[in-house]
C-alpha positions as CSV (number, residue, x, y, z in Angstrom):
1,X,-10.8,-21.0,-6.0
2,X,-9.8,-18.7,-3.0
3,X,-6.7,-17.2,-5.3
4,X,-9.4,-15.7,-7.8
5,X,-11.1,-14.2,-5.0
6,X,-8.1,-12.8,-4.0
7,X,-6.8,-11.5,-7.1
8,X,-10.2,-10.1,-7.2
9,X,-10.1,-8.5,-4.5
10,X,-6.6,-6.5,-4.8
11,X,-7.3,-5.9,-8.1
12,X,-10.9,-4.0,-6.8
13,X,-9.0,-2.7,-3.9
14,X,-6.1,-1.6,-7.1
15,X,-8.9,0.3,-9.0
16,X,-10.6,2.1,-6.0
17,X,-7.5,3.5,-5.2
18,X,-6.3,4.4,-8.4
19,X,-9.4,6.0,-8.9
20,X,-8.9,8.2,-5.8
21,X,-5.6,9.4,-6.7
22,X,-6.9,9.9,-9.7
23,X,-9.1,12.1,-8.6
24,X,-6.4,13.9,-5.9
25,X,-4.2,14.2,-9.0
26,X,-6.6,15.5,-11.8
27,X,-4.7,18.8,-12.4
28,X,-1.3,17.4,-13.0
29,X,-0.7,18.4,-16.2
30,X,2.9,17.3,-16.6
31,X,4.6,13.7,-15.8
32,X,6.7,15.4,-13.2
33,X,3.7,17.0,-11.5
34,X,1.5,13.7,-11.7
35,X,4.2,12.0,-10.0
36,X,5.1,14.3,-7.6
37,X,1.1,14.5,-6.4
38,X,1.0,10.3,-6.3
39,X,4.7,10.4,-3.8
40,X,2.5,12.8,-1.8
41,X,-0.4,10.4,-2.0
42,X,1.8,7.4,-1.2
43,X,3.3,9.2,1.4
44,X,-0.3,10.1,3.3
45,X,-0.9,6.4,2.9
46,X,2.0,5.3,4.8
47,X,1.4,7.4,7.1
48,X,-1.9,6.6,7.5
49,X,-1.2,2.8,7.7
50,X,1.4,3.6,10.1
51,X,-1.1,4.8,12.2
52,X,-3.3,1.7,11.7
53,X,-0.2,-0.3,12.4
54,X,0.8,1.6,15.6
55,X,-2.9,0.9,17.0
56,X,-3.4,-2.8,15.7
57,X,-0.2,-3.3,17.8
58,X,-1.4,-1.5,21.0
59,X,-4.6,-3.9,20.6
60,X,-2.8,-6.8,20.2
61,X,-0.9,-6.0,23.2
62,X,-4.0,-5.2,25.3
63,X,-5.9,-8.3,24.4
64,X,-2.4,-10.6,24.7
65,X,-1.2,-9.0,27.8
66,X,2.4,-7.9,28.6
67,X,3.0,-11.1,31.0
68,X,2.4,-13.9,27.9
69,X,5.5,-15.2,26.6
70,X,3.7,-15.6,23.2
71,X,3.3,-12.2,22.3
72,X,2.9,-11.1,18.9
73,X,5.0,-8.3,16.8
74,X,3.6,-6.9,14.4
75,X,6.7,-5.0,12.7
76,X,8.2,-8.7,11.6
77,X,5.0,-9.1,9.4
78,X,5.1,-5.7,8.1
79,X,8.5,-5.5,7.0
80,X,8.2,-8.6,4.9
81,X,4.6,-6.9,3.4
82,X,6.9,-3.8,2.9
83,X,9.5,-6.1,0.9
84,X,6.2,-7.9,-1.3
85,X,5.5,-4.3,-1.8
86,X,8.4,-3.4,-3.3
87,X,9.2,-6.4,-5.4
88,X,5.9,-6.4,-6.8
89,X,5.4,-2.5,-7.5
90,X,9.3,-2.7,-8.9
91,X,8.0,-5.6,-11.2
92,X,5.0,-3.0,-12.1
93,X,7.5,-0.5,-12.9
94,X,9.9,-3.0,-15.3
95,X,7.0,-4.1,-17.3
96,X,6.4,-0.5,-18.0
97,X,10.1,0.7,-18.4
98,X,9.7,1.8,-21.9
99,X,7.7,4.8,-21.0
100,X,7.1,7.4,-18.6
101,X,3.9,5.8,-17.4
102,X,6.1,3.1,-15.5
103,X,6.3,5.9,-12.5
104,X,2.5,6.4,-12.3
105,X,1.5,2.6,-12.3
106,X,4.3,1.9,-9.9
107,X,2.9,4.7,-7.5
108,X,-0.4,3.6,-8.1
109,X,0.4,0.3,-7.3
110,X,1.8,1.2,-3.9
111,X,-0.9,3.5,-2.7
112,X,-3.5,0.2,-3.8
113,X,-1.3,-2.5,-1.5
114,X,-0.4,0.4,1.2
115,X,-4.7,1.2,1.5
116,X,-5.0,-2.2,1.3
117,X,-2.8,-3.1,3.8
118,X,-4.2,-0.5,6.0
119,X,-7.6,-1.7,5.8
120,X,-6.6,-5.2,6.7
121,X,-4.6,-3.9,9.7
């Protein structure tokens, strides 16, 4: 049962964000210019989970303490998130191949993991 809610969940965090860049993006009136405003949306969102990242490590830290040998990096976990990211937004962008609608819903699908990643950092 806890996979529905899950699927659920990204797929309400998926539409919340697609609605926002939706939003950001309403005066692309070309392919090219709808895609080049989502890269710049992806592109704040990485950032902004970056940040997110940088200070869920520094609290981490803090509450761990430098001297404990079990300390806790953050960057392992990420980089695999980063490579589910990519699998699954390239999957995204194969099952829309024959159009060019495959680079929106691939974008889309990035800035919907990369906010939701950055809320659960």
């Amino acid at each position: 049962m806890n996979i529905f809610r899950v699927a659920f969940v990204v797929a309400l965090t998926a539409f919340a964000a697609s609605a926002q860049a939706q939003r950001s993006c309403a005066d692309a009136k070309t392919t090219i210019e709808l895609r080049d405003c989502l890269s710049a949306e992806l592109e704040l969102a990485d950032k902004k989970m970056e940040e997110y990242l940088k200070a869920a490590q520094v609290s981490v830290d803090e509450i761990k303490g430098s001297t404990n040998a079990n300390t806790v990096d953050l960057s392992v976990a990420q980089k695999i998130w980063e490579r589910y990211r990519s699998a699954h937004c390239g999957d995204v962008y194969v099952f829309w191949i024959g159009g060019s609608i495959r680079y929106e819903q691939s974008l889309r699908c990035q800035i919907a993991l990369t906010q939701e990643r950055t809320h659960t950092l």
